[in-house]
C-alpha positions as CSV (number, residue, x, y, z in Angstrom):
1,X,2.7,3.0,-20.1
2,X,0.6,0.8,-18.0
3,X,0.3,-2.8,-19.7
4,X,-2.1,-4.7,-17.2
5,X,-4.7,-3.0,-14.7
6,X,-6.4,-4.9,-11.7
7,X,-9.8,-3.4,-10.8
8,X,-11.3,-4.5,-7.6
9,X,-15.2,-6.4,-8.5
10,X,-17.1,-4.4,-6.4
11,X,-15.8,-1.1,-8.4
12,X,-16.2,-2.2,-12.0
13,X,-19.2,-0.3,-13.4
14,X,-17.6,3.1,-11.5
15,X,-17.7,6.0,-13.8
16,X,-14.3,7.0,-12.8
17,X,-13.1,3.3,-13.2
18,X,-14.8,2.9,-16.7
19,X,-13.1,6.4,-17.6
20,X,-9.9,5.1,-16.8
21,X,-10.0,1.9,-18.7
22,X,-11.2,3.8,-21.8
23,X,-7.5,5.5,-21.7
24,X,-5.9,2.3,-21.8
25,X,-7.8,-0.2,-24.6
26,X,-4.6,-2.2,-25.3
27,X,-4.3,-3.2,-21.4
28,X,-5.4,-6.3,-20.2
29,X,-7.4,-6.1,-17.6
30,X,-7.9,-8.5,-14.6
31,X,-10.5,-8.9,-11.9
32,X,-9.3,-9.1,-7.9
33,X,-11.9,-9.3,-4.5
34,X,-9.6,-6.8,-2.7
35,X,-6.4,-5.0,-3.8
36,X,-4.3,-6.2,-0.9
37,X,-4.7,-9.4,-2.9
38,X,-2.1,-8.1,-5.4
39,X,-0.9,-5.5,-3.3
40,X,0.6,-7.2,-0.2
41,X,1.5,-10.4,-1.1
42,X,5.4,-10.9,0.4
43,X,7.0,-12.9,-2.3
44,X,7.3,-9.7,-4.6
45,X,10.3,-8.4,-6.2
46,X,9.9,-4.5,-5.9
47,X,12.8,-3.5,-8.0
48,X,11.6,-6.0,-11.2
49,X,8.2,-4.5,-10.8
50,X,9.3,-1.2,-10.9
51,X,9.8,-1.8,-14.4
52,X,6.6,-2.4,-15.6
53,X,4.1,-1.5,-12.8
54,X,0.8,-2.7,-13.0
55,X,-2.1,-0.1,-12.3
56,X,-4.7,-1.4,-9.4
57,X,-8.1,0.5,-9.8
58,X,-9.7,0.4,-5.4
59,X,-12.0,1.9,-3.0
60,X,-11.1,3.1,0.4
61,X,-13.3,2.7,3.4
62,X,-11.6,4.3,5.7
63,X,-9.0,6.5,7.2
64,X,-9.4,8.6,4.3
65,X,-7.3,11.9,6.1
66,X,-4.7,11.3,8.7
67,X,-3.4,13.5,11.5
68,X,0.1,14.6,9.8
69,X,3.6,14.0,11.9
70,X,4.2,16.6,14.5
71,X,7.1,18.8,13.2
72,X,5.7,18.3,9.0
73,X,3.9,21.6,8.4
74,X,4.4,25.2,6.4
75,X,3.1,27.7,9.3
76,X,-0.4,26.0,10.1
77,X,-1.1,24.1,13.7
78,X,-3.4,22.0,12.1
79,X,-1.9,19.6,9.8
80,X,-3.1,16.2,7.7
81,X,-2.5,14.3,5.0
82,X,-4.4,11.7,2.3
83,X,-3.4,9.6,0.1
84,X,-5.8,9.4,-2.9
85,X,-2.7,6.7,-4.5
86,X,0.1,4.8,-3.7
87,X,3.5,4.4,-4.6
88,X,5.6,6.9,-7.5
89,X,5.7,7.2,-11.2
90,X,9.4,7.8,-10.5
91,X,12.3,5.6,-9.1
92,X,14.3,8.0,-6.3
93,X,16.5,6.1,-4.4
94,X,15.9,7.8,-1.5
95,X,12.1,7.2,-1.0
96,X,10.9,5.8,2.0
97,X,8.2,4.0,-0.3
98,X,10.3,1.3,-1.1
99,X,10.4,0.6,2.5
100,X,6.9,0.5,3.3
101,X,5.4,-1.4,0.3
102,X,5.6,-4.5,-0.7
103,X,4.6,-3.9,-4.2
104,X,6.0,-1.3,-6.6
105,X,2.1,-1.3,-8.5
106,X,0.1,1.8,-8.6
107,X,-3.3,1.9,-6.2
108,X,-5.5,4.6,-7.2
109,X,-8.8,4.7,-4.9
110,X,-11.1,6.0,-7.3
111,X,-14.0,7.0,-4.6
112,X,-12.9,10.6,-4.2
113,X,-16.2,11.6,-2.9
114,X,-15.1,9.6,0.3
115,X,-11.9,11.5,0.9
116,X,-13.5,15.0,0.0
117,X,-16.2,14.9,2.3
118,X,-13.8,13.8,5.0
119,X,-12.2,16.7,4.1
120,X,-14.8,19.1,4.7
121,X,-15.8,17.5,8.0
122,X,-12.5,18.0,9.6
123,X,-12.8,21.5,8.9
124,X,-16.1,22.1,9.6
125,X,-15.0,21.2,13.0
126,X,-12.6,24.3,13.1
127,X,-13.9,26.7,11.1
128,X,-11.9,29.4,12.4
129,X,-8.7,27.7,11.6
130,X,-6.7,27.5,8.6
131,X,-5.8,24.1,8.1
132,X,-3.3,22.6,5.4
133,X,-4.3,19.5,4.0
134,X,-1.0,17.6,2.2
135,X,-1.6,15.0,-0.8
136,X,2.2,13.8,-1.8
137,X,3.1,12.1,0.6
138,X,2.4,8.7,-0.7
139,X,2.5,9.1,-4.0
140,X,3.5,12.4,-6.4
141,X,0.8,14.3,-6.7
142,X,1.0,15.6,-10.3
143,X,3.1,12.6,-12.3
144,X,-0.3,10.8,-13.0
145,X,-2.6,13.8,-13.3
146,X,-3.6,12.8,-16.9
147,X,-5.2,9.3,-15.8
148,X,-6.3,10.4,-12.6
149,X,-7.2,13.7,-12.7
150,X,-6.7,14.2,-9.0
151,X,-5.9,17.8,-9.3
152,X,-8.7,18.8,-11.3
153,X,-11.7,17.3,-9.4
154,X,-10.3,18.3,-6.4
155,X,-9.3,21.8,-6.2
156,X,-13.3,22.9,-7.0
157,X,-13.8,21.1,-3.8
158,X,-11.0,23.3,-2.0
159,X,-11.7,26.4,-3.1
160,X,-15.5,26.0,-1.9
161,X,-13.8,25.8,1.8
162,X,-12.6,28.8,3.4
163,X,-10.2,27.7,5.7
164,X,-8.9,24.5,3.4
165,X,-5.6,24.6,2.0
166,X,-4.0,22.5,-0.2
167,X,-0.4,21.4,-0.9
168,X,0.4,19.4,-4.1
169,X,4.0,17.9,-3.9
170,X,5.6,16.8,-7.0
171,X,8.5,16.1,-9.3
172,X,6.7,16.9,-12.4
173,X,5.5,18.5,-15.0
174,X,2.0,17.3,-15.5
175,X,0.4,21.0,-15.0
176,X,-1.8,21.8,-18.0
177,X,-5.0,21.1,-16.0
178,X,-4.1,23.6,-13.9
179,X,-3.0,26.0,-16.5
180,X,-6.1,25.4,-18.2
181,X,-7.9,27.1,-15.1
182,X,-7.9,29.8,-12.8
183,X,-5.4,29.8,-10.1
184,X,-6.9,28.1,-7.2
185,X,-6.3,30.6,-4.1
186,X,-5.4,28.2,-1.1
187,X,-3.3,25.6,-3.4
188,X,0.3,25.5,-3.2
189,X,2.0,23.6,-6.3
190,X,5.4,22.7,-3.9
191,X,8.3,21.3,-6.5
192,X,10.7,18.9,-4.5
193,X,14.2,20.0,-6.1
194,X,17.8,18.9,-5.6
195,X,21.2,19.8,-7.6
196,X,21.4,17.9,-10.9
197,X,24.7,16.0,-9.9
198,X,22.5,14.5,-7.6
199,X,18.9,14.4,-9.2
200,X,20.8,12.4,-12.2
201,X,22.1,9.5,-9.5
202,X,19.3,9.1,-7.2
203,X,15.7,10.3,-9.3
204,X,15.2,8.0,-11.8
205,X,12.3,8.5,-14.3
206,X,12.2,12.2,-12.6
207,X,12.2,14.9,-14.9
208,X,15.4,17.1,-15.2
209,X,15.1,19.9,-12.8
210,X,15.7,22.3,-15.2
211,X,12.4,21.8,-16.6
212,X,10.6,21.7,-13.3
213,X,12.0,24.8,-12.8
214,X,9.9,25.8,-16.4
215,X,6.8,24.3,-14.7
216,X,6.7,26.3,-11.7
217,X,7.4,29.5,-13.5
218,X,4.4,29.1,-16.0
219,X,2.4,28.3,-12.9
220,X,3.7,31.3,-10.8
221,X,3.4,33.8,-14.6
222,X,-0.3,32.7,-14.3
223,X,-0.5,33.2,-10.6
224,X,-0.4,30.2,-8.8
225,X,1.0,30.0,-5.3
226,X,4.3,27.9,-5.5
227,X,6.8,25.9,-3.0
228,X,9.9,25.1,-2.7
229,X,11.1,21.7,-1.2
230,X,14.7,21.0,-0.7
231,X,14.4,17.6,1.2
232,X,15.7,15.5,1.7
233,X,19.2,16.5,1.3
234,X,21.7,14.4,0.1
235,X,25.5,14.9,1.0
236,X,28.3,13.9,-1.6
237,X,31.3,15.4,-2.2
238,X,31.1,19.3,-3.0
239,X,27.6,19.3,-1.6
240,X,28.3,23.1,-1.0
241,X,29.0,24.0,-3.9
242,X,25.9,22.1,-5.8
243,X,23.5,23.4,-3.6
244,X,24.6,26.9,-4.0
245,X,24.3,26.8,-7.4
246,X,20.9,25.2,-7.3
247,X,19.6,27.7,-5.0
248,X,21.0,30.3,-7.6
249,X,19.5,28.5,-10.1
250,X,15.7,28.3,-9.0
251,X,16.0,32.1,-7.0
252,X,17.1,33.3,-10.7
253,X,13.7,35.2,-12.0
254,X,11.4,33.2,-9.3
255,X,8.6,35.8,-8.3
256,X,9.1,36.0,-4.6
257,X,5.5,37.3,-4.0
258,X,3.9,33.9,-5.7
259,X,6.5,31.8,-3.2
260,X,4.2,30.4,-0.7
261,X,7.0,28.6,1.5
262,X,10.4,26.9,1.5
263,X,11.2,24.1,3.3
264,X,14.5,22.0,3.8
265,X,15.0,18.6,5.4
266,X,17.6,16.4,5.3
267,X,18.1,12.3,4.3
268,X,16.4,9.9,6.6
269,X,14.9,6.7,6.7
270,X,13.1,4.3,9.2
271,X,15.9,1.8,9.8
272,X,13.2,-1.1,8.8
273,X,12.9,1.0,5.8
274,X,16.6,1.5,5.0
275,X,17.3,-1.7,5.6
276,X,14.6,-3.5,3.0
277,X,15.4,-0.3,0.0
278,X,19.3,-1.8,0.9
279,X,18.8,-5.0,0.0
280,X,16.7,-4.2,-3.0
281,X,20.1,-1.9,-4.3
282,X,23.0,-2.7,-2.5
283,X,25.4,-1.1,-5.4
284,X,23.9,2.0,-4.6
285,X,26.2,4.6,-3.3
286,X,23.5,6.4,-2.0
287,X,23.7,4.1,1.6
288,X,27.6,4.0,1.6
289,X,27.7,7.6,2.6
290,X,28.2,8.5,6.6
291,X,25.1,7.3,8.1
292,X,23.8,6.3,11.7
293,X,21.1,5.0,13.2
294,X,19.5,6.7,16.1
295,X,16.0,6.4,18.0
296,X,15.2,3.8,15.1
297,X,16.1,6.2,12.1
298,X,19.2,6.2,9.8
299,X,20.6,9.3,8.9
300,X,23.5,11.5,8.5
301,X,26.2,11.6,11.2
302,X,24.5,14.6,13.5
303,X,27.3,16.4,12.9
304,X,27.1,16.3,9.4
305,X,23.9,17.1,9.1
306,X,23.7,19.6,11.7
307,X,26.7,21.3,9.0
308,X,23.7,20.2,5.8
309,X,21.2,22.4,7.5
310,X,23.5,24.9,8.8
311,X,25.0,25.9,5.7
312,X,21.8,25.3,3.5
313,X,20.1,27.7,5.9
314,X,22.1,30.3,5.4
315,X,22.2,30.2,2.1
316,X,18.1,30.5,1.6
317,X,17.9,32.8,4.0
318,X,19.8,35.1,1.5
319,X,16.8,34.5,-0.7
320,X,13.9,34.7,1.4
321,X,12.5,35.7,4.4
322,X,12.4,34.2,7.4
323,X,8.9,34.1,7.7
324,X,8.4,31.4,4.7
325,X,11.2,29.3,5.8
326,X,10.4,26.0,7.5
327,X,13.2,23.5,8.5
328,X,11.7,20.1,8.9
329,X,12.2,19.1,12.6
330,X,11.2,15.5,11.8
């Protein structure tokens, strides 16, 4: 899977770093200063990368968690996210990542220990409050849990901090490390999920939702706290009718008491964004559909997707209470 790996000089004799090369003895392996070297550079061709991604081993030294957009939340006031990684295993059409980077390469900072006391200091500092802590946002959480084992040396450090909660967003189906242990009791494994006419167009390299669905009930049968993300929507022709039938088809023998949340957000991009993922695929049908720009976002129409939400609404809420419903206001 990954064919060359770039490992910053300063990093090389890390345990985690000489654990990760071990997996990998066919790679070739090269040495860089900083991994903005590789990383940033401009004159990069994102979709031919995409192809064969390199993997670029770094340290952090900074800004290791981040004050989450007002509006992105499940229920808590206090909201943040960090990025142990960046950029996707998969290829969604739809993913603001191919805005923002320059690179389609993996980054993996391998000094956890940086992120996790960050961690606790921020809620040491409101120990009273519960505070949600969100860890897909730049990358999928799970897809590379195998080589990274994010999930597994983090969750000890969660569970050890009574008012830390943690969401792990993903596409896949990378959950035997946390099969192979007890349900953490403040993690929340949240499956992003659309209809499959549209998962097979725009989620390339994602696995079928079908067996995501498998994944999360194994992880709810052993008692793990699950989500459910239905965002961002995408509008096509018979949109009703797909998402109907793929709120049918996750609701069918989910365990309502071992749903954590549900949230539901529709298509939209930073028009810098839009613009640079519409150049890199302008066959894609994806950006012929309805869409506007307003206060420097393209989206739907607002009537359109003030219908999306509408209808999508109502349709949860035949599911699930209010109460674990959360609309992204973004």
């Amino acid at each position: 899977m990954i064919e060359t790996i770039y490992i910053e000089e300063n990093i090389r004799k890390h345990a985690r770093v000489i654990d990760i090369i071990a997996r990998f003895p066919h790679a070739r392996t090269i040495t860089c200063e900083r991994y903005a070297q590789v990383f940033n550079p401009k004159a990069q061709n994102f979709r031919l990368q995409k192809q064969k991604p390199a993997l670029i081993l770094a340290e952090k030294y900074k800004n290791f968690v981040l004050e989450a957009p007002a509006g992105y939340g499940i229920g808590a006031a206090r909201n943040y996210y960090f990025s142990h990684m960046l950029n996707c295993l998969y290829d969604c059409r739809y993913c603001f990542l191919q805005g923002m980077y320059q690179s389609a390469n993996y980054v993996l900072f391998v000094n956890y220990e940086d992120f996790q006391q960050e961690i606790r200091q921020v809620c040491s500092a409101a120990p009273a409050d519960p505070i949600h802590f969100f860890s897909g946002y730049d990358c999928d959480s799970l897809a590379l849990e195998p080589v990274t084992r994010f999930a597994e040396q983090f969750l000890p450090v969660f569970e050890a901090i009574p008012n830390a909660w943690l969401e792990l967003r993903t596409k896949s189906t990378q959950i035997r490390s946390l099969l192979a242990r007890e349900p953490a009791p403040r993690c929340i494994v949240a499956f992003s999920l659309s209809p499959d006419e549209i998962a097979a167009k725009v989620e390339a390299k994602a696995p079928p939702v079908q067996r995501r669905l498998e994944a999360l009930r194994r992880l709810q049968a052993q008692g793990w706290l699950v989500g459910l993300r239905f965002d961002p929507l995408i509008y096509q022709a018979g949109y009703r009718q797909q998402y109907r039938q793929l709120f049918g088809q996750v609701f069918a023998g989910l365990d309502l008491n071992r749903l954590h949340s549900v949230s539901l957000g529709v298509f939209r991009l930073p028009e810098g964004y839009f613009k640079k993922v519409h150049n890199l695929y302008p066959e894609e049908k994806l950006f012929s559909s309805p869409m506007v720009t307003q206060r420097g976002m393209v989206s739907y129409r607002q009537d359109l997707e003030q219908e999306m939400m509408q209808y999508c609404t109502e349709q949860l809420l035949t599911y699930i209470p209010e109460s674990k419903f959360f609309p992204c206001t973004l």
